[in-house]
SESELO-543805 format. One line per 4 residues: for each residue x, y, z of C-alpha. Coordinates in Angstrom, 3 decimals. Example, Ala and Ser with C-alpha at 12.3 -4.5 7.8 and 13.67 -1.06 7.14 Angstrom:
SESELO-543805
12.300/-4.500/7.800 ~ 13.670/-1.060/7.140
end
This chain:
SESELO-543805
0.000/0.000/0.000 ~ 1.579/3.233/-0.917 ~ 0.972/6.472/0.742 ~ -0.749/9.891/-1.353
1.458/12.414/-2.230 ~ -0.299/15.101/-0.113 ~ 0.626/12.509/2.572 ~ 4.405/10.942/2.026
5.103/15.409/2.075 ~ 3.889/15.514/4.932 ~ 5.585/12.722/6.632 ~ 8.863/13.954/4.529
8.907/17.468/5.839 ~ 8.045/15.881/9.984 ~ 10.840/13.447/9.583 ~ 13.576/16.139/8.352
12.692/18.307/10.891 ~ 13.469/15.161/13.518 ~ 16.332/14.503/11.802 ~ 17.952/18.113/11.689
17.262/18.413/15.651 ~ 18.527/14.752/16.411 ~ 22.049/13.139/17.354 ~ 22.779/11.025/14.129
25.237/8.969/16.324 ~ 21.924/7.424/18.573 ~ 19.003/8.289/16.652 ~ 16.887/5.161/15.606
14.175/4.236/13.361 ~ 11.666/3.257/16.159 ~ 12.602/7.209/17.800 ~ 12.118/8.752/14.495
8.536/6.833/14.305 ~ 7.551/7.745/17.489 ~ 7.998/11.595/16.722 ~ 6.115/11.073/13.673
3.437/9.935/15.634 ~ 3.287/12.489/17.700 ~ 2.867/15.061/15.021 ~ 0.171/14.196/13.198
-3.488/13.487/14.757 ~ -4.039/10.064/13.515 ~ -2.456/6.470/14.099 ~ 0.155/5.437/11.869
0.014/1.857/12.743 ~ -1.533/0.563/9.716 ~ 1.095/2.665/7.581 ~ 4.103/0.829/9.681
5.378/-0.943/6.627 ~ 5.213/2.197/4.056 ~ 6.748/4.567/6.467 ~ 9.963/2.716/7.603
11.181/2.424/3.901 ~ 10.295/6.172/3.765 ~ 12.838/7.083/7.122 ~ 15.446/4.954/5.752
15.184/6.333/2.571 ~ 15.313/9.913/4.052 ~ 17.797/9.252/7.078 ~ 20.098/8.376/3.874
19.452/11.589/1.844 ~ 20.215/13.473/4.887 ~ 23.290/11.700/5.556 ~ 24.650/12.358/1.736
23.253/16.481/1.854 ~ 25.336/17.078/5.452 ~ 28.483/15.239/3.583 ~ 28.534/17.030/0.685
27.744/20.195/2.804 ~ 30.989/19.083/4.608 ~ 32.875/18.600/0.972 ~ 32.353/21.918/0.146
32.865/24.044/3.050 ~ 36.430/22.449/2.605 ~ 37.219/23.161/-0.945 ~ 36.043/27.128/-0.033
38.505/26.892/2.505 ~ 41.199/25.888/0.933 ~ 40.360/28.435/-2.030 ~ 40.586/31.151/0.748
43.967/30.098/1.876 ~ 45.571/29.725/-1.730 ~ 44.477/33.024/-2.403 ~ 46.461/34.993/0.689
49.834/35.565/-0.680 ~ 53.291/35.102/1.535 ~ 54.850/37.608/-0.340 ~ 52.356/39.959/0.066
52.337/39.697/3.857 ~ 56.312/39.824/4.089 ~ 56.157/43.398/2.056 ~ 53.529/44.540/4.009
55.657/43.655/7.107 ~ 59.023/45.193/5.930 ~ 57.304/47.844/4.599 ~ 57.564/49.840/7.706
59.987/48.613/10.508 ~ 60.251/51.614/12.399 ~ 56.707/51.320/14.378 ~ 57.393/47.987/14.974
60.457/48.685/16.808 ~ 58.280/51.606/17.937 ~ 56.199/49.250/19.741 ~ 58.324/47.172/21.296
60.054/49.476/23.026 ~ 56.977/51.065/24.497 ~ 56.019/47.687/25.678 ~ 59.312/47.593/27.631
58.554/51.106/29.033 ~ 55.048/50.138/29.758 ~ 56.224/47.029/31.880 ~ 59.166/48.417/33.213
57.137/51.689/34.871 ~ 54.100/49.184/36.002 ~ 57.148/47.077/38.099 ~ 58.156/51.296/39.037
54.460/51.952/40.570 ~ 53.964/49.623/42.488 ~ 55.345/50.534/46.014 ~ 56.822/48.356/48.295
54.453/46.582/51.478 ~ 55.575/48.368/54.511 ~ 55.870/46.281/57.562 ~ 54.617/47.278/60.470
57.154/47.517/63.131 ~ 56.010/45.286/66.449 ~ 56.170/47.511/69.650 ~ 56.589/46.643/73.447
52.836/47.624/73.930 ~ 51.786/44.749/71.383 ~ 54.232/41.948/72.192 ~ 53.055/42.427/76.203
49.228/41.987/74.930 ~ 50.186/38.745/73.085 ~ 51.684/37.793/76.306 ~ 48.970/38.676/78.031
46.391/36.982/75.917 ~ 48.319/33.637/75.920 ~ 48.298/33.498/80.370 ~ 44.674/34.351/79.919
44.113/31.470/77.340 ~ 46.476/29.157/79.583 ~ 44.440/29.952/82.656 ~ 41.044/29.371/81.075
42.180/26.527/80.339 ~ 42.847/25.235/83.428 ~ 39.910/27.189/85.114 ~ 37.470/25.214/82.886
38.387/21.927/82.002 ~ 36.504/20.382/78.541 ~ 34.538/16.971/79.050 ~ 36.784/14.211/78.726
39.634/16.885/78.708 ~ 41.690/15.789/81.825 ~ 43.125/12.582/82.924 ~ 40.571/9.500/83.184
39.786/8.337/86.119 ~ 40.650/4.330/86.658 ~ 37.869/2.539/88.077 ~ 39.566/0.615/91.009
39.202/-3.203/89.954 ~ 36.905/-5.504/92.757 ~ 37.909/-8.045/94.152 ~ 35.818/-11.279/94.294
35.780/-12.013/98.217 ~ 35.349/-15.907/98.835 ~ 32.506/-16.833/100.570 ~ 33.532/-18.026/104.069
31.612/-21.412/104.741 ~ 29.583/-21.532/107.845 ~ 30.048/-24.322/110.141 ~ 27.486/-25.913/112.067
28.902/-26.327/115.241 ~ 32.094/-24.073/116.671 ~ 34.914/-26.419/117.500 ~ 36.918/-25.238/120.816
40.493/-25.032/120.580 ~ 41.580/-26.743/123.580 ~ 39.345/-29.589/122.359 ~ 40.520/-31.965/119.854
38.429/-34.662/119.986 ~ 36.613/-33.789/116.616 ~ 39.621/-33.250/114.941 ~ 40.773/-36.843/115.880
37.218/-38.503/114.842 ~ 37.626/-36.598/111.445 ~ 40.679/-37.883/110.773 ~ 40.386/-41.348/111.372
36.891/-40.764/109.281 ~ 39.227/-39.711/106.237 ~ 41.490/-42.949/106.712 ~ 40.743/-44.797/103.168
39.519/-48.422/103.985 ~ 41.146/-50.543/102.059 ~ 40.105/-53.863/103.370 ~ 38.094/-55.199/100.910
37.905/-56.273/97.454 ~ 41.521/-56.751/95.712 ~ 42.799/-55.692/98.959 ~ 41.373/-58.409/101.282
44.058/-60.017/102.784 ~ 44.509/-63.265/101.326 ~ 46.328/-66.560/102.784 ~ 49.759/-66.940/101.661
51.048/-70.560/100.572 ~ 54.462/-72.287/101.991 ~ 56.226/-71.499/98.829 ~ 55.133/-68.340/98.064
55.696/-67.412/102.109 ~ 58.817/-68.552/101.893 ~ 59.456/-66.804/98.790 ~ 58.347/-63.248/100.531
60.417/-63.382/103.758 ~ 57.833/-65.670/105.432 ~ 54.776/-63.212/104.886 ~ 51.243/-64.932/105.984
48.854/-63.079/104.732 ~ 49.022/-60.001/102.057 ~ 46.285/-58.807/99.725 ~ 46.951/-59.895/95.050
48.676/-56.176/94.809 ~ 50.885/-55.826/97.693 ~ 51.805/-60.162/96.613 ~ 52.605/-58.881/92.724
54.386/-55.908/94.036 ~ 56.850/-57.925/96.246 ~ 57.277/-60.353/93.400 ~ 58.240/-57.902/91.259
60.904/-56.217/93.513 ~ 62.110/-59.793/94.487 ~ 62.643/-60.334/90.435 ~ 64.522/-57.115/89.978
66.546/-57.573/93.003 ~ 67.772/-60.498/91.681 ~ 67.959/-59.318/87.860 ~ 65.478/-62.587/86.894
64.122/-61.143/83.496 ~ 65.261/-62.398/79.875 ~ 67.794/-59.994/78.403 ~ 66.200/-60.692/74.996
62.619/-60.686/76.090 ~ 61.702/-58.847/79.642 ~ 58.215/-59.812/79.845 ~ 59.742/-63.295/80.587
61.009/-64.029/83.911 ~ 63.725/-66.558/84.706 ~ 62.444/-68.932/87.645 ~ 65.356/-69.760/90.357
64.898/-72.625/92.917 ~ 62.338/-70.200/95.237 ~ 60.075/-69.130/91.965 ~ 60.128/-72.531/90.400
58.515/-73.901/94.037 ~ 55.754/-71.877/93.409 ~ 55.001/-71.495/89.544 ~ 56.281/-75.065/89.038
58.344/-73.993/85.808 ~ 61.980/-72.807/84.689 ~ 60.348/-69.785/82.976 ~ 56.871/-67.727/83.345
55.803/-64.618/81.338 ~ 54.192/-61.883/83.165 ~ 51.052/-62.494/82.002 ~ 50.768/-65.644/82.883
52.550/-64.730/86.349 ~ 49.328/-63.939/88.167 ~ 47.187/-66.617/86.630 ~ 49.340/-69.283/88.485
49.657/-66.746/91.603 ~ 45.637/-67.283/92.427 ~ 46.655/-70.837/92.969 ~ 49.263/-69.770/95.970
46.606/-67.255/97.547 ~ 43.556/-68.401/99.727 ~ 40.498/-67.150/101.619 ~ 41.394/-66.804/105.806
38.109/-68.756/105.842 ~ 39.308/-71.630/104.180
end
């Protein structure tokens, strides 16, 4: 569908005006629609397809008028500079040297009487009467300060650290000192009892008495102990192997072997110990 004449002018005249007062460098099809739109009173919708041929078509005329305005705004130019003569300018130059020399040494004049004017700062001369009211003002600024001391100005104060007191525990009953009686019962209170269990004293057998410096009765750890120290005292353990023990005449009467290992050593020792109720 193409557009009437009367019509595509119109459109032609509204997009050249949006693309005279546009940034070529970001200006769009879809913008240049839009502000089509927005001149005329009636929806161009139905025309979509017809007018974006027509703003391409007219984006590139533009494009080709503001280059060729370009091309010849440079060929003036360079008319206009071809035409000024060096010659001419050098003979208009030498043509009259005196003013110029003229000039320039007015300018030095000039400068040379503006560095003349000016006058020199006077400075003003500090009397007794002015260095005694600095003085004065500085003991009046020291003694404010001291008068009136700023918030958080002066030295902070250390809060003084507590100290946790331990509570004292209350006893029941106040003991006299000339008494000692309770002292004695609480002692013998604290005595472990160690009567029972692995240390009930067991029976000793003839061997192993005999073994122990004629012991009759000991409870299993104080028996291992003393077999231990009786080994050591009489350097009984392998060289090679010191869990083993060597078994002299008094060991082998009561393990009933030339060599035990440790392990072993108090399995065969519950066979040498017995119950006092037995």
């Amino acid at each position: 569908m193409a557009l009437p004449a009367a019509v595509q002018a119109e459109y032609v005249k509204i997009i050249d005006t949006i693309l005279a007062s546009s940034d070529l460098n970001t200006i769009s099809e879809k913008r240049i629609r839009k502000g089509l739109q927005q001149a005329v009173n009636h929806d161009i919708t139905p025309q979509k397809d017809v007018i974006k041929p027509l703003i391409m078509a007219r984006f590139d005329k533009f494009i080709a008028d503001q280059n060729a305005l370009a091309e010849t705004n440079g060929r003036v130019a360079d008319v206009t500079n071809d035409s000024e003569s060096p010659k001419a300018t050098q003979s208009q130059d030498s043509m009259d040297p005196a003013p110029v020399a003229k000039r320039e040494g007015s300018e030095k004049e000039e400068s040379s009487e503006a560095v003349d004017a000016a006058p020199p700062k006077k400075r003003r001369k500090r009397t007794p009467v002015d260095d005694d009211a600095a003085f004065a003002a500085k003991l009046q600024a020291e003694e404010n300060v001291r008068a009136r001391p700023t918030r958080g100005g002066g030295p902070k104060k250390v809060a003084p650290i507590k100290k946790k007191k331990t509570p004292k525990k209350k006893t029941a009953v106040r003991v006299d000192a000339a008494d000692d009686s309770d002292l004695d019962s609480e002692a013998a209170e604290k005595k472990v009892n160690r009567s029972g269990g692995f240390h009930k004293p067991l029976t000793l057998s003839a061997p192993l008495s005999a073994l122990l410096d004629g012991q009759l009765q000991l409870s299993r750890p104080q028996t291992v102990k003393q077999i231990w120290e009786y080994v050591r005292r009489h350097d009984l353990q392998d060289p090679g192997d010191k869990r083993w023990i060597r078994c002299d005449e008094a060991l082998r009467a009561v393990f009933k072997s030339d060599k035990v290992h440790m392990f072993t050593m108090n399995k065969l020792l519950a066979q040498n110990l017995y119950s006092p109720d037995e």
